[in-house]
C-alpha positions in Angstrom: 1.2 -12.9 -7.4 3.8 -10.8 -5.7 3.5 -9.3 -2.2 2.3 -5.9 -1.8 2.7 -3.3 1.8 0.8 -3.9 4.5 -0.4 -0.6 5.2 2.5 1.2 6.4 4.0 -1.8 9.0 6.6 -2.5 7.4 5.3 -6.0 6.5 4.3 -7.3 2.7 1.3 -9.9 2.4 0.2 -11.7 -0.5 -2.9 -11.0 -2.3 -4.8 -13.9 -1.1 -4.2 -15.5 2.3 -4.7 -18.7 4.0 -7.7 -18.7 6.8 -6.7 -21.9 9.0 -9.9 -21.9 10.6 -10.7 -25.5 9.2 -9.0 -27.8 11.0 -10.7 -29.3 13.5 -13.0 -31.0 10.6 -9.4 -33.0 9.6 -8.0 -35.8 11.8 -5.1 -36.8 9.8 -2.0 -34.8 10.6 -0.2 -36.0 7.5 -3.0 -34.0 5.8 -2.5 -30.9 7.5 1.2 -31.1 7.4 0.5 -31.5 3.3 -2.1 -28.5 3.0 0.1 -25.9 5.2 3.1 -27.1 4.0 1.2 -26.2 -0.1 -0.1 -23.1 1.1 3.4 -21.8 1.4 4.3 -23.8 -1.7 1.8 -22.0 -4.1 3.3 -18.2 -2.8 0.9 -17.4 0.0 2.9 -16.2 2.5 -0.2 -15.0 5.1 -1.5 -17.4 7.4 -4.3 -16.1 9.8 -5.7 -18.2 12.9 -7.3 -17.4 16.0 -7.6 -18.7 19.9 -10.9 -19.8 18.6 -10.3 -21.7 15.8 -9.2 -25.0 17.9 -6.0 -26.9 17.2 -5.4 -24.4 14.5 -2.3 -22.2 16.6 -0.7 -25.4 17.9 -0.8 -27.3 14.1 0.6 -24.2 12.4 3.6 -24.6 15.3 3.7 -28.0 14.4 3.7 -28.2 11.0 5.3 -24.8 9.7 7.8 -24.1 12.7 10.5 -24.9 10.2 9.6 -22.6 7.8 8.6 -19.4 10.1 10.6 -16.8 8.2 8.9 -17.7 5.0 5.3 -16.2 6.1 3.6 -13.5 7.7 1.8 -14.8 11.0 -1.9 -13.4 12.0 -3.9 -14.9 15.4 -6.3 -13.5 17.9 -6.7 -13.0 21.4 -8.9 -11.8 23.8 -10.8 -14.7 25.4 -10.3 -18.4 26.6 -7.2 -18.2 28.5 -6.9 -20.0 31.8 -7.4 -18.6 34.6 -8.2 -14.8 34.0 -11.3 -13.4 32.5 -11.9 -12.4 29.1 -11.4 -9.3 27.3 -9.1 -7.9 30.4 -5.0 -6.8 30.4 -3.9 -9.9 31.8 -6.2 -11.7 29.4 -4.7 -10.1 26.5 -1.1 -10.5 27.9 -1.0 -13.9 28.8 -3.1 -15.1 25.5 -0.1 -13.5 23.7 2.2 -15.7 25.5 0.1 -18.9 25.1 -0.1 -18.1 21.4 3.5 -17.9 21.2 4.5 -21.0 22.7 1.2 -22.5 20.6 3.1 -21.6 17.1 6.5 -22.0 18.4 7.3 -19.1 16.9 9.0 -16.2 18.9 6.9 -13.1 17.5 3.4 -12.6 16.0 3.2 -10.5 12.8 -0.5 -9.5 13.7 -2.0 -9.6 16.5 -5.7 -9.0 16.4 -8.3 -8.0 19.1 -11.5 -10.5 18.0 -14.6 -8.8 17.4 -13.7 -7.1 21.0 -17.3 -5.2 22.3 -17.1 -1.5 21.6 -17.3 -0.5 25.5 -14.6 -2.6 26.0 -12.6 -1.0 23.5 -13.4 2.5 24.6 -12.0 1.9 28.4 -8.7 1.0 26.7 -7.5 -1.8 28.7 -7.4 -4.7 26.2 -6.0 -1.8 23.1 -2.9 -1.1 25.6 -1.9 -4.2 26.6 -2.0 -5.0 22.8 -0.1 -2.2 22.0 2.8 -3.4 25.5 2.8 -6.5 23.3 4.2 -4.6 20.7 6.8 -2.9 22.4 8.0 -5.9 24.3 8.7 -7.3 20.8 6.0 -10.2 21.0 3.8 -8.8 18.2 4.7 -6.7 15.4 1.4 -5.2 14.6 -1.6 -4.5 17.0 -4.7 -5.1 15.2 -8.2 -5.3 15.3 -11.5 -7.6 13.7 -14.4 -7.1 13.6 -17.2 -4.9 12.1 -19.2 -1.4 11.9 -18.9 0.8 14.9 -16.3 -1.3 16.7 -13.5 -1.1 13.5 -14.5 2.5 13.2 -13.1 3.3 16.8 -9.6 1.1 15.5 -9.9 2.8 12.5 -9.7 6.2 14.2 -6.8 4.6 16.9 -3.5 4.9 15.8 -1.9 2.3 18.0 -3.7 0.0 15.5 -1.6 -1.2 12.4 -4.3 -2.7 10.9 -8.0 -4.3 10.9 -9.8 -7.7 9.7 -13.5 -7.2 8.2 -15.9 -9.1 6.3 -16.7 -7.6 2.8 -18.7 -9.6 -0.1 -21.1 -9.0 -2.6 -23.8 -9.1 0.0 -21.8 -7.3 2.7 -19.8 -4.1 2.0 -20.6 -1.9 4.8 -17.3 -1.4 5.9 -16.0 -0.9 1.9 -16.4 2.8 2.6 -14.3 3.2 5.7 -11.3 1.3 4.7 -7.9 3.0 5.0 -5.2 2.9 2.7 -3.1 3.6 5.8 -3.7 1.1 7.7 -3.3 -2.9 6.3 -6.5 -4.4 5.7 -7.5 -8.1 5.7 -10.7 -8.9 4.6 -12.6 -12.3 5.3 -15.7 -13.7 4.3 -15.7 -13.0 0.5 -17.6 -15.7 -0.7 -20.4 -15.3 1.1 -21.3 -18.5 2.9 -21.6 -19.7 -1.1 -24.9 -17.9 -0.8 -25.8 -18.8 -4.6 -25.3 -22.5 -4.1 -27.5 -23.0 -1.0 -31.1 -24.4 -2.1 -32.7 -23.1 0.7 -31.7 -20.8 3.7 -29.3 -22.1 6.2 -30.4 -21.5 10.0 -26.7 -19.7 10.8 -27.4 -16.6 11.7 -24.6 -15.2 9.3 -25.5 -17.4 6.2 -29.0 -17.2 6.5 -28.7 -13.5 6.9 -26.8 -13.8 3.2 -28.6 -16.0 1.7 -31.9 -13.4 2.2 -29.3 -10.6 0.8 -28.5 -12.5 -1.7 -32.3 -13.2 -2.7 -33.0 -9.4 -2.2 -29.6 -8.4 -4.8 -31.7 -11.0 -7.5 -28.0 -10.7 -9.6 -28.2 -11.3 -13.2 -25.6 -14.1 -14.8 -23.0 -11.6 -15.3 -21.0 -14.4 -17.6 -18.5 -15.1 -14.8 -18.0 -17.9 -11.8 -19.8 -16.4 -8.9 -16.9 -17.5 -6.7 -14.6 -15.6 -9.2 -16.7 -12.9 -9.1 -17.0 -12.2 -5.4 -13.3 -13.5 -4.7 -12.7 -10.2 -7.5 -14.8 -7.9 -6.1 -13.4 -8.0 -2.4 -10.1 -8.2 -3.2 -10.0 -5.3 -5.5 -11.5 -2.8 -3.3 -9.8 0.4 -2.3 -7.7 -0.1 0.7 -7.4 -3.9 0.7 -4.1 -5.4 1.3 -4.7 -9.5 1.3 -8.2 -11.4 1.1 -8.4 -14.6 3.7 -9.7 -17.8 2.0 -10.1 -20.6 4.8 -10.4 -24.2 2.8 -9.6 -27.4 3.4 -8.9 -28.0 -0.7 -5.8 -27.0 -2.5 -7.5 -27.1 -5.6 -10.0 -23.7 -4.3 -6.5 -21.8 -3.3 -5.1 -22.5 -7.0 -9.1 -21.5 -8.6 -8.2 -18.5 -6.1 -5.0 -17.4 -7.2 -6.1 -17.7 -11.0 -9.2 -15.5 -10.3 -7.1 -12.7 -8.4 -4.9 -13.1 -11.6 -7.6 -11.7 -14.0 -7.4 -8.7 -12.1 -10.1 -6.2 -10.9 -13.9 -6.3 -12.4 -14.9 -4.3 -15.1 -15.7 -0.7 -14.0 -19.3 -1.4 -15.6 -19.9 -4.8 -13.6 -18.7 -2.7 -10.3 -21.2 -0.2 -11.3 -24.6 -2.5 -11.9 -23.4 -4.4 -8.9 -23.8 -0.9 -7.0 -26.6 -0.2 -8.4 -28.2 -3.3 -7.7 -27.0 -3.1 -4.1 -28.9 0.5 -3.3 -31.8 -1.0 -4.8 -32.3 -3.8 -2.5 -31.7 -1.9 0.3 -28.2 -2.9 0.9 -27.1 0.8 2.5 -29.4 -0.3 5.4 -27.4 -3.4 6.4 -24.8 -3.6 9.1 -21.8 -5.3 8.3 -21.5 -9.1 9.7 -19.1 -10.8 12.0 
């Protein structure tokens, strides 16, 4: 599948994206060198990690320094950098500069503030020292992820290029607000697996799923259910790439074919919505 704009950045991201949040679960680094090294191979040519995803910035440096021009690069920043506090200036500034030396890369594509509190984002501190990033040449794109109240206020900033946000079949809260302005990245499209735990998982965020997925009570709609939900948050208006973290080649390829088929039905999109108001689903906040 062929890249599409970013928003209006200037950058082009493929439909589905690599989430390199999994790492610290594999030990061998012949592995990981194999599965970054095929996520380029198969066409995806987004790779999103974060300061709190572990080794994941310094494997990505390791493993695809060679091959930087060939991918658009997404991290986070706004905590666990030595020696300043969190979500301050010089926290944002220096985790810039330890995520660039991390990656061995000499610019970020995206930069993201993570799921950054809303009164922090309203005293500005943390937004302009993203956006000094930017015009120092270190990032290309200030961004921000995260969910309901706190991506409204980046929505509504324009020295934000773009936002991350979850959206599922059991969490489209934020489906209304999405720009087609800004790129958007959305994570979390499978839901935990919701329809594959046998009982409800104590994670606050999968547990919180698996009870919307109980309340949705969705009929067998003749499709996957991973197809299905991959479909219906990747097609949404406004959505530029959808993240899929995995440790299995095999789930990016099942991935790509599913994106393939294209968007749902406009009458499966319709009983899903209805479905969705009738359990209640207006009422529930969007989840990090």
């Amino acid at each position: 599948m062929s890249p599409k704009p970013f928003g209006q950045t200037g950058l082009a991201v493929s439909p589905l994206g690599f989430g390199a949040m999994h790492f610290d679960g594999l030990e061998d680094e012949a592995e990981i060198g194999r599965l970054l090294n095929g996520v380029l191979d198969l066409g995806i040519n987004l790779i999103d990690t974060a300061r709190g995803y572990g080794r994941s910035e310094e494997r990505i440096g390791r493993h695809l320094a060679g091959r930087r021009q060939e991918f658009v690069l997404s991290t986070k920043f706004g905590y666990g950098v030595e020696g300043v506090p969190d979500w301050t200036y010089d926290c944002i500034v220096r985790g810039v500069e330890r995520a660039l030396k991390l990656l061995r890369t000499d610019w970020i594509d995206i930069g993201h503030l993570h799921s950054c509190p809303l009164d922090v984002l309203q005293r500005g501190e943390v937004t302009q020292a993203l956006h000094d990033c930017v015009r120092a040449g270190k990032l290309r794109v200030a961004a921000y992820s995260g969910e309901n109240a706190e991506l409204a206020h980046a929505l509504a900033d324009a020295r934000f290029g773009s936002v991350q946000c979850s959206l599922s079949l059991v969490d489209r809260a934020n489906a209304a607000q999405l720009p087609t302005a800004k790129g958007v990245l959305v994570k979390r499209a499978l839901a935990g697996l919701a329809w594959a735990k046998p009982q409800r998982p104590d994670d606050f965020c999968e547990g919180s799923y698996f009870d919307r997925w109980q309340a949705l009570a969705l009929p067998d709609f003749g499709l996957p259910w991973p197809e299905l939900a991959l479909r219906f948050a990747a097609f949404q208006p406004g959505v530029s790439s959808l993240l899929l973290g995995t440790k299995s080649m095999g789930n990016l390829r099942s991935a790509q074919t599913a994106l393939a088929a294209g968007p749902l039905p406009a009458d499966l999109l319709q009983t899903l919505l209805q479905r969705w108001q009738a359990a209640g689903g207006d009422h529930w906040p969007g989840l990090v």
